[in-house]
N, C-alpha and C positions, 0 to 999 in steps of 0.2 A: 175514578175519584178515589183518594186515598180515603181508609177509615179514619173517624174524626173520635173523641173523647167522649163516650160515653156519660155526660153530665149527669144520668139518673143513677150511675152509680156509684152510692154514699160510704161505700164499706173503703172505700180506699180513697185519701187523701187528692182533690183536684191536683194539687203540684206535682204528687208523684205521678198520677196519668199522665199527666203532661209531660214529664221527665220520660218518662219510659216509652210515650209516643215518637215522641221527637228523637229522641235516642234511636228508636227503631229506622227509622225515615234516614239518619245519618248511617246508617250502620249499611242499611239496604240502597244505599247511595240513590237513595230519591229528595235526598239535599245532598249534591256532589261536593267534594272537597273545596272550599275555596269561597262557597256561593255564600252570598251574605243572608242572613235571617235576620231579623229586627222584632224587637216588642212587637210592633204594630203591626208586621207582616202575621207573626202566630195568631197574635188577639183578632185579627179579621180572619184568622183562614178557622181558627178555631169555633167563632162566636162568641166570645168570653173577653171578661175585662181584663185590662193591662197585667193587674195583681200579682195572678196568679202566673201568669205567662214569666212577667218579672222574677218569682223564685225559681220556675222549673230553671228559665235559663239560667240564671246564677250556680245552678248546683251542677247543668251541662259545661258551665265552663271551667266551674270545680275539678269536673270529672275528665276534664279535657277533648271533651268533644265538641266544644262552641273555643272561639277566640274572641277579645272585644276589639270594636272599632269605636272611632270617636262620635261621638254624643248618643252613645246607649245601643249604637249596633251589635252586631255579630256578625262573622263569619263561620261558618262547619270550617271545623280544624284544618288543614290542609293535610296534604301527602305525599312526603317522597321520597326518593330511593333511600335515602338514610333510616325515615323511618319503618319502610317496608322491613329493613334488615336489622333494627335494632330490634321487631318485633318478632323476627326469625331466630334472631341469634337469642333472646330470652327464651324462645319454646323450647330453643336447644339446651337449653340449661335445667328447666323444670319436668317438660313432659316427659322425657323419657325414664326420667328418679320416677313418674309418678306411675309409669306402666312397669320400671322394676318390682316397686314396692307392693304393685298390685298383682303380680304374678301370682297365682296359685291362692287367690284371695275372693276370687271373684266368680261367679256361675256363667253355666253353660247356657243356662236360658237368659239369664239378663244381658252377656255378649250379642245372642240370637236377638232377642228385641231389639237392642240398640240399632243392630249392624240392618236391619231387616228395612229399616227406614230410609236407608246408605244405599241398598241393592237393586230399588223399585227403579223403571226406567220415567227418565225425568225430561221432557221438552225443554228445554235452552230457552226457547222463542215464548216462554209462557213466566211471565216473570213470578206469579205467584208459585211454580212446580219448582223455579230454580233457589227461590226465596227457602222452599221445604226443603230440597235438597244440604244447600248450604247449611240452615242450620242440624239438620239431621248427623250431617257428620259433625258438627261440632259436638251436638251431644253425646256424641258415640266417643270422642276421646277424653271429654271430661268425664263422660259417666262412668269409665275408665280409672282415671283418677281420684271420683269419686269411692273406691274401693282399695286405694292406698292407706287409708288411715291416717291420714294428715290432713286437717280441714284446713289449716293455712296454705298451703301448696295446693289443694285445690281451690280455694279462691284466688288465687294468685294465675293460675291456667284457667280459669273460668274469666279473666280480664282481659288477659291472652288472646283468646279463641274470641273475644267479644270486637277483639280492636281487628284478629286476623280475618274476621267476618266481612267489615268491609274492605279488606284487599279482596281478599276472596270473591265477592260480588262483583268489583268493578273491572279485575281481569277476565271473569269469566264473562260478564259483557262482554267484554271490546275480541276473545280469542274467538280465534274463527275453527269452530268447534262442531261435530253433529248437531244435527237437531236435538237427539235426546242422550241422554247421559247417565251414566251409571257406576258404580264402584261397590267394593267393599272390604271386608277385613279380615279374611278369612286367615290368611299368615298368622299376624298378629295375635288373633282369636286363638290360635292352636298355642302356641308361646304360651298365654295367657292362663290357659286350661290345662297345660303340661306343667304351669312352674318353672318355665324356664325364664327366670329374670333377665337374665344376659340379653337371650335371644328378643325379646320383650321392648326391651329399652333398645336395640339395633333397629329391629323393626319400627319402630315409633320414631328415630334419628332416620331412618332410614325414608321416611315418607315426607317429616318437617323437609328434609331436602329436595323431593321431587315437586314438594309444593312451591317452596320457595325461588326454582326454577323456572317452574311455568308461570307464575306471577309477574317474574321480575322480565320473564321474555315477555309478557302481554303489556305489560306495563310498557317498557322501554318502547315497543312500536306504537306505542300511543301515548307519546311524551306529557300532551294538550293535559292529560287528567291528572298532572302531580306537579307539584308545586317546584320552583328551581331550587 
């Protein structure tokens, strides 16, 4: 059973729970691409009146991760190769300015933390250790950019990593992959600690590409999950 919204807790607005549940549930493709959601479907999966269900999805589809259909539905956005590589080709654009910028900016121990989350070995077959996984490296490359000194360029890669999140998920479902899974950053981490921008910004171009590859091969042998 998925977790449900918290209703006793007053300190933060019902909509935004809602917003940020569902959000989550899209991202971690436990509403696949495509699948419709409706008012009525949230309000009974939640326990909660229409209302509020009403604004979260308004501002989901603000945000572009709900689409409407006729007489009040929804669909989760859909996905496909187009978008896969429009969301490649923008990382190629930002993250690697934001590991230049961060070069020689940034500590040895806060790298170490980040990356430490990245290197643990992770079960595939265990959706909550792949769920940790996934986002652990996302935060290891915004918290990255997080030490550029440009807070627009990192919210702008923090949308990025939010939207490459559910590619992310859905290829590493369907790739036929070990059981457990691991990675880290120690390259990049060295660049990073040396000041060497150049090397920094290669390394980060250097990886948006090896992801990008293994996505779009998981993807393509499993046409079923993205939209034509």
């Amino acid at each position: 059973m998925l977790l449900t919204v918290d209703l006793s807790d007053e300190g933060i607005p019902l909509q935004q729970r809602l917003f940020e549940d569902i959000k989550r549930r899209i991202i971690m493709c436990e509403l696949l691409p495509g699948s419709e959601f409706s008012e009525g479907t949230a309000s009974t999966y939640y326990g909660i009146s229409k209302a509020p269900v009403r604004s979260a999805l308004a501002r989901l589809k603000e945000a572009g991760w709900l689409q409407s259909l006729p007489r009040r539905s929804h669909v989760v956005a859909p996905l496909t190769i187009h978008d896969v590589d429009e969301i490649y080709n923008a990382r190629r654009l930002v993250e690697p300015e934001t590991a230049r910028l961060a070069a020689g900016h940034v500590s040895k121990a806060y790298l170490t933390s980040l990356n430490g989350a990245c290197t643990r070995a992770y079960n595939l077959d265990d959706s909550d250790a792949k769920r940790e996984f996934l986002l652990a490296n996302a935060a290891f490359h915004v918290g990255i950019a997080k030490a550029c000194g440009n807070t627009r360029l990192v919210n702008v890669l923090a949308q990025l990593h939010e939207e490459s999140l559910r590619i992310l998920y859905l290829s590493v479902s369907v790739a036929q992959r070990s059981e457990s899974w691991k990675t880290g950053h120690h390259s990049i981490i060295d660049k990073l600690l040396n000041g060497d921008r150049e090397g920094a910004a290669k390394e980060t171009l250097e990886g948006i590409e090896r992801s990008r590859c293994a996505v779009l091969d998981a993807l393509k042998k499993h046409k079923h999950l993205l939209s034509i």
